[in-house]
CHARMM internal coordinates of N, CA and C (Angstrom, degrees):
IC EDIT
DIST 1 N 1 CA 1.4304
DIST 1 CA 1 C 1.5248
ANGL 1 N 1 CA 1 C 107.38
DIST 1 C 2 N 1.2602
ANGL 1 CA 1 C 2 N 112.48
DIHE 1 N 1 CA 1 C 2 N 148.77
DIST 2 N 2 CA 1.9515
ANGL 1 C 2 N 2 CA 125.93
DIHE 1 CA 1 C 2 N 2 CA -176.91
DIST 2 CA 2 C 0.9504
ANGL 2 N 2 CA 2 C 101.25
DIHE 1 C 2 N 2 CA 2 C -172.01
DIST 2 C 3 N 1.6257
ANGL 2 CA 2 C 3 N 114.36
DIHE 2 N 2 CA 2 C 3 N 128.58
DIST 3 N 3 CA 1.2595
ANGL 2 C 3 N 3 CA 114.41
DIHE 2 CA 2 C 3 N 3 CA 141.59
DIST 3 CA 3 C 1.3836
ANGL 3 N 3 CA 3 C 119.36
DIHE 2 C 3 N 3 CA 3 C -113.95
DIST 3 C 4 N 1.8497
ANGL 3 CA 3 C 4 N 105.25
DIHE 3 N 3 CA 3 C 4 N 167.64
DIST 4 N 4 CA 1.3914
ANGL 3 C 4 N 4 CA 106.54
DIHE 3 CA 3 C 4 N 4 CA -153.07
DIST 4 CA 4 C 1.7128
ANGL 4 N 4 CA 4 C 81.06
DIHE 3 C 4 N 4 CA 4 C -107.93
DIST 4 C 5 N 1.5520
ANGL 4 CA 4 C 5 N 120.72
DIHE 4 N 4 CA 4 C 5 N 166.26
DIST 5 N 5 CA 1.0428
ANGL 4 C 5 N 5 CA 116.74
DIHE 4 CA 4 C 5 N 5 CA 177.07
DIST 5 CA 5 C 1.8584
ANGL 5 N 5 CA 5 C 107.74
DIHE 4 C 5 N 5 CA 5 C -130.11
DIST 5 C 6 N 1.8083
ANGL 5 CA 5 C 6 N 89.99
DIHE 5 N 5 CA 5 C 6 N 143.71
DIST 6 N 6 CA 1.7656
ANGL 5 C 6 N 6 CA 99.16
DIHE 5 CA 5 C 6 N 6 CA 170.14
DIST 6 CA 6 C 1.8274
ANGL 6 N 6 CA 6 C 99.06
DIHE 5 C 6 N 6 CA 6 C 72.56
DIST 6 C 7 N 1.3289
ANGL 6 CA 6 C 7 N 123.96
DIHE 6 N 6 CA 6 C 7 N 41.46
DIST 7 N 7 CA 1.5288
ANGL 6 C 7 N 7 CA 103.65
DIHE 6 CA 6 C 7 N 7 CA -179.57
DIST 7 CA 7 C 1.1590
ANGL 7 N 7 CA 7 C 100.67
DIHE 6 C 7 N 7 CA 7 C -128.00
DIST 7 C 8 N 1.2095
ANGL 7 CA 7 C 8 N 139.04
DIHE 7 N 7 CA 7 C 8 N 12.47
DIST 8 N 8 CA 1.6223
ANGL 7 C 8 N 8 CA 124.41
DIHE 7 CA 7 C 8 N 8 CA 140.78
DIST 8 CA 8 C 1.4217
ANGL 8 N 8 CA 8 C 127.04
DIHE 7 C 8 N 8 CA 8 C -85.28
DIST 8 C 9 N 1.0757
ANGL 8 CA 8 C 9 N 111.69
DIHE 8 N 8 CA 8 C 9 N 172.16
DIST 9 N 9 CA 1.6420
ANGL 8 C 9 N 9 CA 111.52
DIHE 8 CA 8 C 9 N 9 CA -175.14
DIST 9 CA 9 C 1.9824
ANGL 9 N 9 CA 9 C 107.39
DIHE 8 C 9 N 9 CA 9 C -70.04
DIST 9 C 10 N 1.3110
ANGL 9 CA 9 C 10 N 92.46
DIHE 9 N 9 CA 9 C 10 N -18.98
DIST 10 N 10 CA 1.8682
ANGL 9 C 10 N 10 CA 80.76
DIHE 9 CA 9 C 10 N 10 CA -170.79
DIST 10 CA 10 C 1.7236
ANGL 10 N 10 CA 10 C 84.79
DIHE 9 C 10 N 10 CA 10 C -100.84
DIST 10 C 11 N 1.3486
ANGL 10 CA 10 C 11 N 128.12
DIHE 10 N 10 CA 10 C 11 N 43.93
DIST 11 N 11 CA 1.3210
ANGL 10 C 11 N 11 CA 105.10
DIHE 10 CA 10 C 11 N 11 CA 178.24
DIST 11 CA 11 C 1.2740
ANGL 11 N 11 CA 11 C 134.24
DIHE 10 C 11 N 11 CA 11 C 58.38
DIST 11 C 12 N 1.4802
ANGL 11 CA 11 C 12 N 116.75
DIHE 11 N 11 CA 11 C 12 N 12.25
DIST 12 N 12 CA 1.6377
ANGL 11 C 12 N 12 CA 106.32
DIHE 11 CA 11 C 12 N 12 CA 174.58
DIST 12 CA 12 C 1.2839
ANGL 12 N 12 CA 12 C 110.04
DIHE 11 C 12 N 12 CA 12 C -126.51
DIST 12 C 13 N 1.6960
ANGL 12 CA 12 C 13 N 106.52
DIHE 12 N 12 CA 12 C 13 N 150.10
DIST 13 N 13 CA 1.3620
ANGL 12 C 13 N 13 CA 120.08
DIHE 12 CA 12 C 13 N 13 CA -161.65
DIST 13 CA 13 C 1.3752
ANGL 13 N 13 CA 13 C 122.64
DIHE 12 C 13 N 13 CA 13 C -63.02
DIST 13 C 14 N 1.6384
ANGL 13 CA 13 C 14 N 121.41
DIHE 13 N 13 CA 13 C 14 N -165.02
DIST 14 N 14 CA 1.3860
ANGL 13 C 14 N 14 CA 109.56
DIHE 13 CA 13 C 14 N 14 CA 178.85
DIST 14 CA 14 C 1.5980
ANGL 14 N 14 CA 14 C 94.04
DIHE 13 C 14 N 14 CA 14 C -140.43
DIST 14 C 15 N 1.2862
ANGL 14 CA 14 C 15 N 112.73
DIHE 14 N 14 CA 14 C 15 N 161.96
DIST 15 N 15 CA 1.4736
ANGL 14 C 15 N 15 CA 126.34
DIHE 14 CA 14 C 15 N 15 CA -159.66
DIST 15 CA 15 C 1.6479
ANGL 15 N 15 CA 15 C 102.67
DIHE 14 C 15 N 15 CA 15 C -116.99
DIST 15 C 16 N 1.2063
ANGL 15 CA 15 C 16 N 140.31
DIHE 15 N 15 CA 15 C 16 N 109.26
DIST 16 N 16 CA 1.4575
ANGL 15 C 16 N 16 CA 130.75
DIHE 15 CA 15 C 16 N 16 CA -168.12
DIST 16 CA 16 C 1.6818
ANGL 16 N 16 CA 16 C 101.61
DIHE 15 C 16 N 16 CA 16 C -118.94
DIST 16 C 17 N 1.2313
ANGL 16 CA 16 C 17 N 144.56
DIHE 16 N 16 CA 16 C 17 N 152.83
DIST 17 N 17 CA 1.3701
ANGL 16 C 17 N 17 CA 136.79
DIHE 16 CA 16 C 17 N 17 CA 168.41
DIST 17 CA 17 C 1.7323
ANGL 17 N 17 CA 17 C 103.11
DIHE 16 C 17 N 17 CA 17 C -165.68
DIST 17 C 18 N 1.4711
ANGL 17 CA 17 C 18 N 98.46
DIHE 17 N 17 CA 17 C 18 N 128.28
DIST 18 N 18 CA 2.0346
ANGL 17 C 18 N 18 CA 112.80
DIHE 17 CA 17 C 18 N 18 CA 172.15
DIST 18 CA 18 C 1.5163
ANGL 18 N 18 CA 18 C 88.95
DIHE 17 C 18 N 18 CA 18 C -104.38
DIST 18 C 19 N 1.5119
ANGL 18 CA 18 C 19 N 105.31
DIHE 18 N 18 CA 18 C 19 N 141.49
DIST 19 N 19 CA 1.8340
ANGL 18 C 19 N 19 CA 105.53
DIHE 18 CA 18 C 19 N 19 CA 161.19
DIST 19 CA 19 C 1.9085
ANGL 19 N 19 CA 19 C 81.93
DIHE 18 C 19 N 19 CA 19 C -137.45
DIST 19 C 20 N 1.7544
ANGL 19 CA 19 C 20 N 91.46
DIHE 19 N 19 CA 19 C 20 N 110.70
DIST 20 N 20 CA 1.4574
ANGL 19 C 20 N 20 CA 101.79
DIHE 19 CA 19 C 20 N 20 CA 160.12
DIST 20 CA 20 C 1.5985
ANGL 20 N 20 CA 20 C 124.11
DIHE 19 C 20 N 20 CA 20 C -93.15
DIST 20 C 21 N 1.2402
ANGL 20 CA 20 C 21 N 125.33
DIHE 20 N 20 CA 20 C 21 N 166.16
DIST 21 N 21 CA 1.4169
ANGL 20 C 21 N 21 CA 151.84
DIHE 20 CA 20 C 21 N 21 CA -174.25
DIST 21 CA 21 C 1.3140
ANGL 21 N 21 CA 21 C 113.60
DIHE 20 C 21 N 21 CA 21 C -138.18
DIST 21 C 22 N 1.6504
ANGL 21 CA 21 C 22 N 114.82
DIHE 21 N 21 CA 21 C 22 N 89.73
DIST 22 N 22 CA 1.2793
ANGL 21 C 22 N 22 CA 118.78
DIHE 21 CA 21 C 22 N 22 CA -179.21
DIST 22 CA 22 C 1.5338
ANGL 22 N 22 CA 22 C 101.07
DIHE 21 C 22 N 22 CA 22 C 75.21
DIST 22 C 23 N 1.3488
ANGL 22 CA 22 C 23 N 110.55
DIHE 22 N 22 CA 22 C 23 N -138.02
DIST 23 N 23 CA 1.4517
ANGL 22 C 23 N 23 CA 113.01
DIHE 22 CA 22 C 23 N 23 CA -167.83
DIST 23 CA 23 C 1.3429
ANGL 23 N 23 CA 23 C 117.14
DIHE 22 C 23 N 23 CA 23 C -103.03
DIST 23 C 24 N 1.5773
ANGL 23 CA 23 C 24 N 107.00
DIHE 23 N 23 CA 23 C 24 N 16.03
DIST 24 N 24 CA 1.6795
ANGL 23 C 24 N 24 CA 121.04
DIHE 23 CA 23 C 24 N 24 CA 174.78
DIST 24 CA 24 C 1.2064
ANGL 24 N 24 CA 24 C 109.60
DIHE 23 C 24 N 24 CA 24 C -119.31
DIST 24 C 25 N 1.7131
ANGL 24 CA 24 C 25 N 111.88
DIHE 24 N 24 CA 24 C 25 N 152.92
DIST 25 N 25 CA 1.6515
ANGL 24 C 25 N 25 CA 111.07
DIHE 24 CA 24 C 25 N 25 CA 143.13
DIST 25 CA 25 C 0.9472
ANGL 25 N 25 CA 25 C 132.58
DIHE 24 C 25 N 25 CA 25 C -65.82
DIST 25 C 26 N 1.3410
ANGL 25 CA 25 C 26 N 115.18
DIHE 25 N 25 CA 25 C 26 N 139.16
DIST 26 N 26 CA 1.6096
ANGL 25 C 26 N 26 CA 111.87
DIHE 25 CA 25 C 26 N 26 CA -178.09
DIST 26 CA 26 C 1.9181
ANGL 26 N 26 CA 26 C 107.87
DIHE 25 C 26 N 26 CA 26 C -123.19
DIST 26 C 27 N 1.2707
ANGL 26 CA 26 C 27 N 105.48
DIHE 26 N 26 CA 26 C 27 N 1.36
DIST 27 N 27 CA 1.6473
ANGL 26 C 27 N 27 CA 111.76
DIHE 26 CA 26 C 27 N 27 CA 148.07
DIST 27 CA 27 C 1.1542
ANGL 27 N 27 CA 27 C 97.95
DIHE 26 C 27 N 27 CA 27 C 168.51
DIST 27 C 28 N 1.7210
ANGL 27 CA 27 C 28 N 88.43
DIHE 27 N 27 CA 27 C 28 N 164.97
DIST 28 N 28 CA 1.7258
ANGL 27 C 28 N 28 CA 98.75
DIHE 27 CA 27 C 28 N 28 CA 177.99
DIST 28 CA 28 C 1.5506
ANGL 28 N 28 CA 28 C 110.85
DIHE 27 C 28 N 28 CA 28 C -152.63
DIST 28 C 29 N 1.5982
ANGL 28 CA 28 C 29 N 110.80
DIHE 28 N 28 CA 28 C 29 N 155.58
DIST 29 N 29 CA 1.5283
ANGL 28 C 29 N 29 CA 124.64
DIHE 28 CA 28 C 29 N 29 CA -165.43
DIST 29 CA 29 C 1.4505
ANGL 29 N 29 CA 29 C 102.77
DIHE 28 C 29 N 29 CA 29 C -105.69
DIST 29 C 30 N 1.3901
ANGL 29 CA 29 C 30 N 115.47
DIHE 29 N 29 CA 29 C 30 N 148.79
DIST 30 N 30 CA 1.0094
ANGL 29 C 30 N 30 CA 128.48
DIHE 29 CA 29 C 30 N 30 CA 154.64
DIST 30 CA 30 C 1.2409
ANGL 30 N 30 CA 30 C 118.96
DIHE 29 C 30 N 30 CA 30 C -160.13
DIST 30 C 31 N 1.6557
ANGL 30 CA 30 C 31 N 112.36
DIHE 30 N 30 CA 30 C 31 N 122.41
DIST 31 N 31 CA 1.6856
ANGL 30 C 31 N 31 CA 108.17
DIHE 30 CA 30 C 31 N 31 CA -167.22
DIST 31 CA 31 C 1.7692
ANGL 31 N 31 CA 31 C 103.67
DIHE 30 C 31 N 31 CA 31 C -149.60
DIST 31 C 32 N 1.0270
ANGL 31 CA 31 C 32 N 112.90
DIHE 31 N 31 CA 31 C 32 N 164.22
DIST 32 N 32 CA 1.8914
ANGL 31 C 32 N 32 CA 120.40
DIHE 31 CA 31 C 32 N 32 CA 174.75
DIST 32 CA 32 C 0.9543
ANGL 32 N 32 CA 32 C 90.05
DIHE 31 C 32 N 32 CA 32 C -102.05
DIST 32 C 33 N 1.7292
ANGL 32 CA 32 C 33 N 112.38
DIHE 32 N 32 CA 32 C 33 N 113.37
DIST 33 N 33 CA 1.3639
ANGL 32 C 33 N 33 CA 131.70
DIHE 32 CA 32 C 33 N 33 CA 157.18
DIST 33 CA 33 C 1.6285
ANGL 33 N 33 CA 33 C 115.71
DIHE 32 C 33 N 33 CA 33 C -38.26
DIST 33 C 34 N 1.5629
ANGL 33 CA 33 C 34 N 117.18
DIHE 33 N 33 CA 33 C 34 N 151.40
DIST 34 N 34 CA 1.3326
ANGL 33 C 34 N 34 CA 114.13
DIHE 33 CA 33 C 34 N 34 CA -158.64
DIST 34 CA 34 C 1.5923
ANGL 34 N 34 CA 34 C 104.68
DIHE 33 C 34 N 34 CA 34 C -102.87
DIST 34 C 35 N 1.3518
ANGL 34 CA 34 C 35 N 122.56
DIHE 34 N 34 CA 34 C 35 N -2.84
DIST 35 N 35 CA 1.2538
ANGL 34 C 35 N 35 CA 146.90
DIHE 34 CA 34 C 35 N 35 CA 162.90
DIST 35 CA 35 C 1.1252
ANGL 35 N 35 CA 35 C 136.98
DIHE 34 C 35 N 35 CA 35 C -104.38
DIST 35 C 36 N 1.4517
ANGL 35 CA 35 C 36 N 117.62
DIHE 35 N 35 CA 35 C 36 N 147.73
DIST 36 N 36 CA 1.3411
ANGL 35 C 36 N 36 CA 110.82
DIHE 35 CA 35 C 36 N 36 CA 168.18
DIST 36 CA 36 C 1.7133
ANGL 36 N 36 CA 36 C 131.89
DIHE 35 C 36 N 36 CA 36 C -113.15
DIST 36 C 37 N 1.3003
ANGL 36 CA 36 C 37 N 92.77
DIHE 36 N 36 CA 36 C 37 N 130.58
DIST 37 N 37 CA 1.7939
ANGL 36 C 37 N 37 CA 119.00
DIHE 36 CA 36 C 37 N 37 CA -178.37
DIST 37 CA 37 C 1.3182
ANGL 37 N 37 CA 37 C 107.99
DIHE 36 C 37 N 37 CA 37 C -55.44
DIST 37 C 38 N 1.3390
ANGL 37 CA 37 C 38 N 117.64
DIHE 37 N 37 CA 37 C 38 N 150.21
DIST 38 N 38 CA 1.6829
ANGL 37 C 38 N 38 CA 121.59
DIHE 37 CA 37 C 38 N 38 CA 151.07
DIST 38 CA 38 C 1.3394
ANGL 38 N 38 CA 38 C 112.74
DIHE 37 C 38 N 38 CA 38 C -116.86
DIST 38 C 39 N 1.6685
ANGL 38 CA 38 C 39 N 129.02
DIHE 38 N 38 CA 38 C 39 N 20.01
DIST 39 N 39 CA 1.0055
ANGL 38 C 39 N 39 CA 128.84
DIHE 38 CA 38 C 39 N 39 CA 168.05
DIST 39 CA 39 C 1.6509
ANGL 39 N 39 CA 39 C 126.80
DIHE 38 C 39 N 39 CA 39 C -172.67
DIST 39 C 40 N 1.3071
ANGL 39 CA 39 C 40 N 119.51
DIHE 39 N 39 CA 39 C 40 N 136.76
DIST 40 N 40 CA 1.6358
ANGL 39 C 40 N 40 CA 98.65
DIHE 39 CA 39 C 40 N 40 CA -149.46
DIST 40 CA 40 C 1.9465
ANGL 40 N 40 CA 40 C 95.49
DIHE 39 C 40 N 40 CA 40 C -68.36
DIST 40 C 41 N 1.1383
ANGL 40 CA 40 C 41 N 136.12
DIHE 40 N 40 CA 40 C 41 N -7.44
DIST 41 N 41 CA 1.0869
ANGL 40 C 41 N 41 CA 122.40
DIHE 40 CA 40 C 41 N 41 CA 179.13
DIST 41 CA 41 C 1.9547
ANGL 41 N 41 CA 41 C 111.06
DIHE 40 C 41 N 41 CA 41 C -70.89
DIST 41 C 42 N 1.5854
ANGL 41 CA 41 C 42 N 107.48
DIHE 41 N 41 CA 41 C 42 N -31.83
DIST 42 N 42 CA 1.3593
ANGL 41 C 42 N 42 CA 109.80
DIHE 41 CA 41 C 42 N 42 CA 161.16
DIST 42 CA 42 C 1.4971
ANGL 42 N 42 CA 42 C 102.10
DIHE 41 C 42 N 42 CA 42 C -69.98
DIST 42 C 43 N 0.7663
ANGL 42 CA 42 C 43 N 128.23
DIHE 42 N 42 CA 42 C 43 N -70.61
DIST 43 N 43 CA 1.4910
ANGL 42 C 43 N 43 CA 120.15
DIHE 42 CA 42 C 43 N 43 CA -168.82
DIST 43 CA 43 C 1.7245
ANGL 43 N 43 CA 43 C 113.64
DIHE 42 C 43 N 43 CA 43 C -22.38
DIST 43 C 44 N 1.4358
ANGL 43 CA 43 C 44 N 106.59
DIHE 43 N 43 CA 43 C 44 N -52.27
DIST 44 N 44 CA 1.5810
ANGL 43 C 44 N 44 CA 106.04
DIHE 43 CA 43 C 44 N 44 CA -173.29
DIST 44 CA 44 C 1.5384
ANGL 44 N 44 CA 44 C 90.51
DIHE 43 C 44 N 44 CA 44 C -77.10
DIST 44 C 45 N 1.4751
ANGL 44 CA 44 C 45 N 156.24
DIHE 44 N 44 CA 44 C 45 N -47.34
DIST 45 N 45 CA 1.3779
ANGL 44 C 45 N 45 CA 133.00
DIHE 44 CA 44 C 45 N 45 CA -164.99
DIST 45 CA 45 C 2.0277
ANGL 45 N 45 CA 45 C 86.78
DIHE 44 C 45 N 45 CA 45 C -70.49
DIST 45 C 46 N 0.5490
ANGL 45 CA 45 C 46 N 141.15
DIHE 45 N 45 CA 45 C 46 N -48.18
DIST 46 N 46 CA 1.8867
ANGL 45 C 46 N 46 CA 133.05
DIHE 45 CA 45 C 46 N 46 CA 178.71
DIST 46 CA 46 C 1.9421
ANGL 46 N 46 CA 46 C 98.01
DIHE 45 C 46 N 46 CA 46 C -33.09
DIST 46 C 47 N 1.4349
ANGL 46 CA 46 C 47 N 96.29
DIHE 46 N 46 CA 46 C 47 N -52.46
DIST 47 N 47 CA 1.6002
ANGL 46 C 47 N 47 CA 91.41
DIHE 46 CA 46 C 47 N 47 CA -166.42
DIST 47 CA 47 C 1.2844
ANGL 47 N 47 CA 47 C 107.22
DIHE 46 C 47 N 47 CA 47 C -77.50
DIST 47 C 48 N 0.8072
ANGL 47 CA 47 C 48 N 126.07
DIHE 47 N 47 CA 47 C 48 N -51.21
DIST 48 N 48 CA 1.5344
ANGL 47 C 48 N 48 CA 119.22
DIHE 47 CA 47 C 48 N 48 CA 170.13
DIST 48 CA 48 C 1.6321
ANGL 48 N 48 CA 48 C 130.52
DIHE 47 C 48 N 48 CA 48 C -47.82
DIST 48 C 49 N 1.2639
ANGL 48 CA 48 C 49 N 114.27
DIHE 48 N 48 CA 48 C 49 N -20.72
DIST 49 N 49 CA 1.5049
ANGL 48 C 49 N 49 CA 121.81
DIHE 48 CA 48 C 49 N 49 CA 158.58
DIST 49 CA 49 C 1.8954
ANGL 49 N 49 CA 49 C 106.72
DIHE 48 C 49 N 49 CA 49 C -72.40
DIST 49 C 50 N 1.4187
ANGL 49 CA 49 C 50 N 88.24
DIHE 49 N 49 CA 49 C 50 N -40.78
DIST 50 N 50 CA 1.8246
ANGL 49 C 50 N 50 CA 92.02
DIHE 49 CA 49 C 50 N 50 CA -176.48
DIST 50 CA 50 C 1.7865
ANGL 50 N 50 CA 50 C 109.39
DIHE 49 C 50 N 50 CA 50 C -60.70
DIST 50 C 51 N 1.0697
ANGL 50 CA 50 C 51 N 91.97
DIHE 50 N 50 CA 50 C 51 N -10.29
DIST 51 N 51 CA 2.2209
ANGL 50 C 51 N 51 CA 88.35
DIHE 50 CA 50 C 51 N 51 CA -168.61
DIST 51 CA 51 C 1.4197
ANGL 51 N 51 CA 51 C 113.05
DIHE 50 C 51 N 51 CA 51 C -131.52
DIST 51 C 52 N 1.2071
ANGL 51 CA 51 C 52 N 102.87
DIHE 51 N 51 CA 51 C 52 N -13.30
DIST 52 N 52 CA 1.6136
ANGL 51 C 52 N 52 CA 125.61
DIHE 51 CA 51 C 52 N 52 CA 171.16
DIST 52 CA 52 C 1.6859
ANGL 52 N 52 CA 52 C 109.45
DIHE 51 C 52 N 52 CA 52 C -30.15
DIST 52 C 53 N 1.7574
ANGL 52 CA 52 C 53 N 103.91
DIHE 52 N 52 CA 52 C 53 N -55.20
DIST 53 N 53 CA 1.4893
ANGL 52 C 53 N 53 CA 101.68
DIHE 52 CA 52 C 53 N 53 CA -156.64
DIST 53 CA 53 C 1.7336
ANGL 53 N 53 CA 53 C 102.32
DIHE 52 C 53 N 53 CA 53 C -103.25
DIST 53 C 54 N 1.4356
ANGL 53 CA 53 C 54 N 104.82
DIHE 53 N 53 CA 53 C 54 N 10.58
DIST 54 N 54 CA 1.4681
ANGL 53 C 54 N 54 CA 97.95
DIHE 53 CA 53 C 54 N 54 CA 174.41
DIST 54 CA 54 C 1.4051
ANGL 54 N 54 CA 54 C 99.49
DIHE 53 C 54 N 54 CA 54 C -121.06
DIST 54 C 55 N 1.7891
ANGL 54 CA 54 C 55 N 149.63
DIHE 54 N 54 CA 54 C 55 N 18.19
DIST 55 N 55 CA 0.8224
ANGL 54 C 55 N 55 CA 170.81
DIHE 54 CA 54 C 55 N 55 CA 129.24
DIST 55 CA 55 C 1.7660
ANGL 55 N 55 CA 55 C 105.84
DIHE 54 C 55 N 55 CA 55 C -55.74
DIST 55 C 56 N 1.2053
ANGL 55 CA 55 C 56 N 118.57
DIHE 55 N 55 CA 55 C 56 N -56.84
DIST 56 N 56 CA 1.3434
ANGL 55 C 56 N 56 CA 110.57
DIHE 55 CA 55 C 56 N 56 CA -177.44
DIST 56 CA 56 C 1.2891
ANGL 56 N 56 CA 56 C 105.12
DIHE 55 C 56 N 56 CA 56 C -95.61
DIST 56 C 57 N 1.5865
ANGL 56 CA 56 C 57 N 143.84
DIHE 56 N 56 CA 56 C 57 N 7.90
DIST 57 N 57 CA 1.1707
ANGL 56 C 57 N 57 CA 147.45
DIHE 56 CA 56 C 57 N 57 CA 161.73
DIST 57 CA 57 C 1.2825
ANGL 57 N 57 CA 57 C 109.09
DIHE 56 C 57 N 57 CA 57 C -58.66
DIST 57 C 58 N 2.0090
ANGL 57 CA 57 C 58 N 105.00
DIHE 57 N 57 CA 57 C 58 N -62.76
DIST 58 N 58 CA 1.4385
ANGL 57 C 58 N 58 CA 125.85
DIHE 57 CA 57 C 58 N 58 CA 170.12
DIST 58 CA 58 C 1.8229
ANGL 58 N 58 CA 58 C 105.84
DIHE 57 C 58 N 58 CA 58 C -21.66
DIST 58 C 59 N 1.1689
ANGL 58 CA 58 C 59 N 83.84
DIHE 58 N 58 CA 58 C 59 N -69.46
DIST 59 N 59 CA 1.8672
ANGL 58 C 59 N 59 CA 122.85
DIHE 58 CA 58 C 59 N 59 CA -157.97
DIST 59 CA 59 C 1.7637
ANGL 59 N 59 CA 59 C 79.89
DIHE 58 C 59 N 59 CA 59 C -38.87
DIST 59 C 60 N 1.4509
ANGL 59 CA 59 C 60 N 121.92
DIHE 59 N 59 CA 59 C 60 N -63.84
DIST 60 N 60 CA 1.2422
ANGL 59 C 60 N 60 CA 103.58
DIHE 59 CA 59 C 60 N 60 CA -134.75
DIST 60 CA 60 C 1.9154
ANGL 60 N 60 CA 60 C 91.83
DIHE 59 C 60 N 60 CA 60 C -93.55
DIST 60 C 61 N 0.9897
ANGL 60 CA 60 C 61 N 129.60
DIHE 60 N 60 CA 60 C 61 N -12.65
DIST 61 N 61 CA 1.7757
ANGL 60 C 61 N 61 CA 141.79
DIHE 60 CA 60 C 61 N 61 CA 173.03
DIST 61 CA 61 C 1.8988
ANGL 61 N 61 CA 61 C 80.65
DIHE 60 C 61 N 61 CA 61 C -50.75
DIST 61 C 62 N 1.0677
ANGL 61 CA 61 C 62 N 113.22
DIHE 61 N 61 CA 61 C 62 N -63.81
DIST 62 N 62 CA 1.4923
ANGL 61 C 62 N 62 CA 107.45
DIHE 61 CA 61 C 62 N 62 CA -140.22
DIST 62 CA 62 C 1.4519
ANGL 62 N 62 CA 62 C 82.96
DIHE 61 C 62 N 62 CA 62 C -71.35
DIST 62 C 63 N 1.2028
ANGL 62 CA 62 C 63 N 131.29
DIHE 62 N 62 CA 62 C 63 N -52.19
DIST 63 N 63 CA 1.7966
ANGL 62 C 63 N 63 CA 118.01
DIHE 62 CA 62 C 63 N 63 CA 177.78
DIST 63 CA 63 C 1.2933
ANGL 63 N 63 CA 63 C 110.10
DIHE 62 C 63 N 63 CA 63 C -30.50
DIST 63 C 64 N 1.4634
ANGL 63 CA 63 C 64 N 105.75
DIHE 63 N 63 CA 63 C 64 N -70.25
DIST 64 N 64 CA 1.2446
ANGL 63 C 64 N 64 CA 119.30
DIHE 63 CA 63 C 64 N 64 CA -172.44
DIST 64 CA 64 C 1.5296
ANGL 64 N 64 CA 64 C 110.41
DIHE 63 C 64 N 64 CA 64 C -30.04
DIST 64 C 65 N 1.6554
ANGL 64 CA 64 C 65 N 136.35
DIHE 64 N 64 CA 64 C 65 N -38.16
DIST 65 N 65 CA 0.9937
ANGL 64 C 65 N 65 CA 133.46
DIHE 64 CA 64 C 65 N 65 CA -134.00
DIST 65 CA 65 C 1.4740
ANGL 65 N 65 CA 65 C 84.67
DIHE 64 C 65 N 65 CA 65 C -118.06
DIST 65 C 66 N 1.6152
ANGL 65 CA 65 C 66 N 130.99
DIHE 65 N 65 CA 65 C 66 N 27.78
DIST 66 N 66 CA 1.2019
ANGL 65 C 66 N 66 CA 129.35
DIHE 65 CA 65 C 66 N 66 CA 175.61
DIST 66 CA 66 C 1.4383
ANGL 66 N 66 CA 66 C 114.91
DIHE 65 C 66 N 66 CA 66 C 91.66
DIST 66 C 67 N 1.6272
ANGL 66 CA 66 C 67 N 135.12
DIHE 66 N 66 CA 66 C 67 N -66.96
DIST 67 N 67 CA 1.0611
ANGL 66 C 67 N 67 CA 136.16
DIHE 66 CA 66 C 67 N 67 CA 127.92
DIST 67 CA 67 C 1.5457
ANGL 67 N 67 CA 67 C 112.17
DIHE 66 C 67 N 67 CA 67 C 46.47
DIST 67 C 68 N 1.4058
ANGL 67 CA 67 C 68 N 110.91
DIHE 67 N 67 CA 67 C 68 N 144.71
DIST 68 N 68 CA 1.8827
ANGL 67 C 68 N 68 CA 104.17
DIHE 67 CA 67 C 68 N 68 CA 172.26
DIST 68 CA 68 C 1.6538
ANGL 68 N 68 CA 68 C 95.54
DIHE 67 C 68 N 68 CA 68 C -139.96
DIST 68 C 69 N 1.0453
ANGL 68 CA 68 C 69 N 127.70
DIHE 68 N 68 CA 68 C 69 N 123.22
DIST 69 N 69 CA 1.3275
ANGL 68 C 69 N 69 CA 133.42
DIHE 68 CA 68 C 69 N 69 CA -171.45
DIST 69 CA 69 C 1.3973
ANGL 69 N 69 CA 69 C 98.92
DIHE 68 C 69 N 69 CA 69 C -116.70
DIST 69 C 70 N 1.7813
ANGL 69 CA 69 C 70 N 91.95
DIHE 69 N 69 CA 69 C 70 N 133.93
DIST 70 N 70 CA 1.7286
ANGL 69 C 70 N 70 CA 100.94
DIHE 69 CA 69 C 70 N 70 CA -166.19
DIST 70 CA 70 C 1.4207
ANGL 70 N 70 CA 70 C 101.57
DIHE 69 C 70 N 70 CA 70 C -111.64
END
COOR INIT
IC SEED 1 N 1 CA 1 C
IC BUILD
C-alpha cells in the first residue's frame, strides 16, 4: 500500500495497493482518495482506511477456503 501525495489538479491524493500470493499478484488497487490530506504522512493513514476492509475481506476468503494465512 502507498499513497502518492498532491497529484491531482484539485489537490487530492492517490491510493495504490499489491496483495501478493507467493511470488505473484493476485490483485491490485488503485483509486483518488475521496479526501483531502495536509500531509503525505496523512495521506498514507487515508489509504490505509481506504483498503483496510478489502485487505481483510481477502484475508478472511482465503481462510475460509481452508488455507492458513500468516
Amino acid at each position: 500500500m502507498d499513497a502518492a501525495f498532491a497529484v491531482h489538479k484539485e489537490i487530492k491524493r492517490h491510493t495504490g495497493a499489491v496483495i501478493t500470493m507467493g511470488s505473484g499478484a493476485i490483485i491490485s488497487f488503485s483509486t483518488k482518495q475521496k479526501v483531502n490530506a495536509c500531509s503525505s504522512t496523512e495521506a498514507e493513514l487515508v489509504a490505509v482506511c481506504d483498503i483496510i476492509d478489502k485487505i481483510l475481506w481477502i484475508k478472511n476468503f482465503i481462510e475460509w477456503q481452508g488455507f492458513e494465512v500468516n
